[in-house]
Backbone as a chain_set.jsonl record, in Angstrom:
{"seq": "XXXXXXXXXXXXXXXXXXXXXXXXXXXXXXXXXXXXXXXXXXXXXXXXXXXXXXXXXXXXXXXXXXXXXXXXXXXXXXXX", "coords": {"N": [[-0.746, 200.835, -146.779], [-1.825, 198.412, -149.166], [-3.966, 195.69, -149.548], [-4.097, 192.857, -151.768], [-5.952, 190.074, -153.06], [-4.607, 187.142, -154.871], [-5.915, 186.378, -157.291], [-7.134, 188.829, -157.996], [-4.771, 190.48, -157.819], [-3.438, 189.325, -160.039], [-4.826, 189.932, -161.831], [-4.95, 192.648, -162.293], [-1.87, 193.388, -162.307], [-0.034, 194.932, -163.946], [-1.32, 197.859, -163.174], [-0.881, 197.443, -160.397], [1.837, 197.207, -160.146], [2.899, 200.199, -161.371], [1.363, 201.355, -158.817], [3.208, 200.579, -157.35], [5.737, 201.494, -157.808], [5.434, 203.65, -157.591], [5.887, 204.805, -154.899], [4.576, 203.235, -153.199], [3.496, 200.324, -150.842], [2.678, 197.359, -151.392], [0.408, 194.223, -150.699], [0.172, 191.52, -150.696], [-2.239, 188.362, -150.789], [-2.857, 184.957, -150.409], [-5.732, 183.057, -150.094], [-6.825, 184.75, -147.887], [-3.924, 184.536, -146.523], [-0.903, 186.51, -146.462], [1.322, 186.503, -148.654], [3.35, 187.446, -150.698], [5.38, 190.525, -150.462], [4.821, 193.639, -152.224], [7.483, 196.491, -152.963], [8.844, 199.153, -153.296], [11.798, 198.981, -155.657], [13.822, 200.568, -154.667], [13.698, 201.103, -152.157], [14.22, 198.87, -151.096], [16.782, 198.291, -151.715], [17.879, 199.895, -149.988], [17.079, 199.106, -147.421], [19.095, 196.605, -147.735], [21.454, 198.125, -147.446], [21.308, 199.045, -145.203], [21.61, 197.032, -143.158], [23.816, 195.861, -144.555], [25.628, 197.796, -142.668], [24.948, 197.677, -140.419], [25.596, 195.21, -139.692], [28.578, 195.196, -140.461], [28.984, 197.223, -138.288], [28.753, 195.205, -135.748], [30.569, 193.286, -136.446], [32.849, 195.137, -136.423], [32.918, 195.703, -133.531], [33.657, 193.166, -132.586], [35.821, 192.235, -133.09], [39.016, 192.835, -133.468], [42.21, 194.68, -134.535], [44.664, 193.857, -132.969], [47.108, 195.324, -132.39], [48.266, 195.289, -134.977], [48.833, 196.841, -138.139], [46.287, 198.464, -140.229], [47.366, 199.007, -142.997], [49.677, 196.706, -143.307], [48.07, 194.178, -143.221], [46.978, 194.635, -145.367], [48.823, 194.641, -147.403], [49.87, 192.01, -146.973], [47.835, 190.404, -147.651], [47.943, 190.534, -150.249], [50.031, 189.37, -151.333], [49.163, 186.69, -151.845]], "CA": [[-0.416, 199.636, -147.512], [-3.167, 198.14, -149.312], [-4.14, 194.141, -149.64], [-5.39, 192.174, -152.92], [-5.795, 188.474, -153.168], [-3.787, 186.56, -155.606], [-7.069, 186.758, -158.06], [-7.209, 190.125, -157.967], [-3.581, 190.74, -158.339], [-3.009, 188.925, -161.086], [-5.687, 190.709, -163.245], [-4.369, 193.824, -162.174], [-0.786, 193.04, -161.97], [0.272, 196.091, -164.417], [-1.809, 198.965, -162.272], [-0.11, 197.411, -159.154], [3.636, 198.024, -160.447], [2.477, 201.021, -161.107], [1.451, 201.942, -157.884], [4.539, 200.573, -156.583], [6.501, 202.309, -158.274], [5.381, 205.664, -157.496], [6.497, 204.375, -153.768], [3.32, 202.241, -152.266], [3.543, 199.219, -150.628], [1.197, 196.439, -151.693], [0.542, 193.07, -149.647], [-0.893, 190.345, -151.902], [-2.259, 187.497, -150.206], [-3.719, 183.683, -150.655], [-6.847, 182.673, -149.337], [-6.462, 185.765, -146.758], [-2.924, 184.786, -145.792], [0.061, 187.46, -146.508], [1.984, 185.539, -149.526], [4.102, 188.299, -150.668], [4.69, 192.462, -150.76], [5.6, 194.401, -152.896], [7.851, 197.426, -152.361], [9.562, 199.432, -154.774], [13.0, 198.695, -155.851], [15.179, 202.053, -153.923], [13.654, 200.89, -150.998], [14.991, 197.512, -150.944], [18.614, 198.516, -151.547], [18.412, 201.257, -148.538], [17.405, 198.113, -146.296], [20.032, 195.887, -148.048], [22.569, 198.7, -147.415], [21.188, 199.615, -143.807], [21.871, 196.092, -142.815], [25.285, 195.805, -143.794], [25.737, 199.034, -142.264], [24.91, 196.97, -138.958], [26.911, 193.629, -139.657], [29.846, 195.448, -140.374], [29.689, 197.854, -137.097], [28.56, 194.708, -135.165], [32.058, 192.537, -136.637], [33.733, 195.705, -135.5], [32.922, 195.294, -131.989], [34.012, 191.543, -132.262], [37.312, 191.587, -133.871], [40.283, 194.022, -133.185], [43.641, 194.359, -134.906], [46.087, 193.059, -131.73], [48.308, 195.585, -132.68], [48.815, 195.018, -136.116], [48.311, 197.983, -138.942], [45.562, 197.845, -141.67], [47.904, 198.751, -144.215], [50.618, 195.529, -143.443], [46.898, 193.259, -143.582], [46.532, 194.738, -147.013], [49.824, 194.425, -148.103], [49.819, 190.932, -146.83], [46.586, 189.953, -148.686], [47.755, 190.97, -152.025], [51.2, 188.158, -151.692], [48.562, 185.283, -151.607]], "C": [[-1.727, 198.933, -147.847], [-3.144, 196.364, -149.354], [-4.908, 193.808, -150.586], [-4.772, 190.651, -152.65], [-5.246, 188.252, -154.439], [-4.646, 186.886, -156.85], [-6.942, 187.859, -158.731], [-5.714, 190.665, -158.7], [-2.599, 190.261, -159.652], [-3.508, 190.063, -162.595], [-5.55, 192.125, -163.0], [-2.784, 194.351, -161.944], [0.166, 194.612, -162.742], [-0.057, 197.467, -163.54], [-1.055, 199.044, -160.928], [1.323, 197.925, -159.257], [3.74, 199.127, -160.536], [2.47, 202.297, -159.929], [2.737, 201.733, -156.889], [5.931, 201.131, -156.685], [6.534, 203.731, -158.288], [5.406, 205.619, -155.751], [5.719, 203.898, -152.621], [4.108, 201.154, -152.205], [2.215, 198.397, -150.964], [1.471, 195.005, -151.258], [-0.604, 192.129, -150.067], [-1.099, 188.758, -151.215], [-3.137, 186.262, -150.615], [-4.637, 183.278, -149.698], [-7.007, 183.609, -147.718], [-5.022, 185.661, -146.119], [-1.664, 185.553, -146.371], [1.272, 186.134, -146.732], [3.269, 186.518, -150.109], [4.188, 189.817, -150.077], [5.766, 193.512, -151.328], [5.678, 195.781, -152.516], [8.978, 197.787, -153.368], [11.079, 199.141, -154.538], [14.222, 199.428, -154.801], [14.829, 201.038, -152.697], [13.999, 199.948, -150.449], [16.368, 197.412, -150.612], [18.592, 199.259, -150.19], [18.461, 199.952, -147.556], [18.466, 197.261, -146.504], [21.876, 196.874, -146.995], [22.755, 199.26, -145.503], [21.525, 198.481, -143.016], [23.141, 195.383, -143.141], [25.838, 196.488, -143.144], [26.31, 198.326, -140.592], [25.707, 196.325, -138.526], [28.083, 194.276, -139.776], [30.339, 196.481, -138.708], [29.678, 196.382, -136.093], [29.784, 193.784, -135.284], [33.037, 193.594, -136.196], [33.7, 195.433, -134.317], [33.75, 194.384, -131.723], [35.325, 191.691, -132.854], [38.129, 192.923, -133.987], [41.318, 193.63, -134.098], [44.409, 193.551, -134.486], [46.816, 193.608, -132.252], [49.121, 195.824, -134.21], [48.1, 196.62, -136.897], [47.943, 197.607, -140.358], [46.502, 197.798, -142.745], [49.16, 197.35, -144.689], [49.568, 194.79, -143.79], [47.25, 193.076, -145.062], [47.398, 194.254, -147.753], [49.761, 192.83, -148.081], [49.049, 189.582, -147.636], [46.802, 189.557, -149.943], [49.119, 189.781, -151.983], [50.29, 186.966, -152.108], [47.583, 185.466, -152.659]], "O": [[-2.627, 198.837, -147.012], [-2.042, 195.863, -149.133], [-6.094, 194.136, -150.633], [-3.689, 190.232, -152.243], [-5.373, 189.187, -155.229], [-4.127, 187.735, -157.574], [-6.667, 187.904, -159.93], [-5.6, 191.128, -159.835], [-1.51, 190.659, -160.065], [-3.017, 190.586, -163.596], [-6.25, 192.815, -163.74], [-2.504, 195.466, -161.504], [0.94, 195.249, -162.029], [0.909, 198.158, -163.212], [-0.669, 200.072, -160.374], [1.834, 198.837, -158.606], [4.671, 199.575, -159.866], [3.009, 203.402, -159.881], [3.136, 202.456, -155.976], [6.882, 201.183, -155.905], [7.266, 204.607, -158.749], [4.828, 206.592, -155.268], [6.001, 204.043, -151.432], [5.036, 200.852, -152.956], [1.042, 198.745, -150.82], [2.604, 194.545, -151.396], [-1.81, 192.063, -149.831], [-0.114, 188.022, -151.149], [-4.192, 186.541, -151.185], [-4.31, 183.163, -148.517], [-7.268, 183.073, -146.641], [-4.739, 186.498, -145.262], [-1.237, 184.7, -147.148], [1.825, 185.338, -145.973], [4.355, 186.045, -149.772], [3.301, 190.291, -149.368], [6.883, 193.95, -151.052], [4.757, 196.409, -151.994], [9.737, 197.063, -154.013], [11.553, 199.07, -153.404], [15.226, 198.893, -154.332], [15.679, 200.229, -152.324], [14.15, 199.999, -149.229], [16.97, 196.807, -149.724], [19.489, 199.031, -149.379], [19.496, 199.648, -146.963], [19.018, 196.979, -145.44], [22.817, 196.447, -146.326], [23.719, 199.64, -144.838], [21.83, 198.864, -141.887], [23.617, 194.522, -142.401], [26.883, 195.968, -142.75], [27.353, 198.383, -139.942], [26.409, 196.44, -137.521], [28.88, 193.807, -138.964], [31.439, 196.516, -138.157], [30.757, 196.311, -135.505], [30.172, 193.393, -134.183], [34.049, 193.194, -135.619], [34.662, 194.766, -133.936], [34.568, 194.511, -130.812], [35.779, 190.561, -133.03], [37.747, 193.914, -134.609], [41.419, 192.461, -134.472], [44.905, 192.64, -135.149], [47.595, 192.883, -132.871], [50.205, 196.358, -134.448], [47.198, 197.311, -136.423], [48.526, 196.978, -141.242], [46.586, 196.781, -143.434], [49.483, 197.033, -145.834], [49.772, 194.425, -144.947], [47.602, 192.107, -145.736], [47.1, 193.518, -148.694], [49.598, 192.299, -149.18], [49.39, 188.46, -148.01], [46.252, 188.687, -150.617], [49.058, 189.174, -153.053], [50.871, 186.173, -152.849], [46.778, 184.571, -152.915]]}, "num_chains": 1, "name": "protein.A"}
């Protein structure tokens, strides 16, 4: 992962997409401190998608039927 200052990244802002797009990370920072970073697009969704992945097993854990069957829920859903 490489690091340019804001400066830098501006006046090279085309070359950087670029490289981010052929699946680099780049970590653009102000006055040395880590302001953004860019990371190509796929790779965003996989974490988007790997993290509901989580929340939804982790609301399984927490919340059961009691008995009841998904398909009455569904049916139930769709009156309202």
């Amino acid at each position: 992962m490489d690091i340019f200052g804001l400066c830098e990244a501006r006046t090279h802002w085309s070359k950087l997409l670029k490289r981010v797009s052929n699946g680099e990370q780049i970590v653009i920072t102000k006055h040395g401190v880590p302001i953004a970073r860019l990371v190509p697009a796929d790779e965003s969704k996989k974490d988007d998608v790997a993290a509901a992945i989580d929340d939804l097993k982790s609301f399984q854990k927490t919340h059961r039927l009691k008995g009841e069957k998904i398909l009455d829920l569904i049916e139930k859903g769709r009156r309202y």
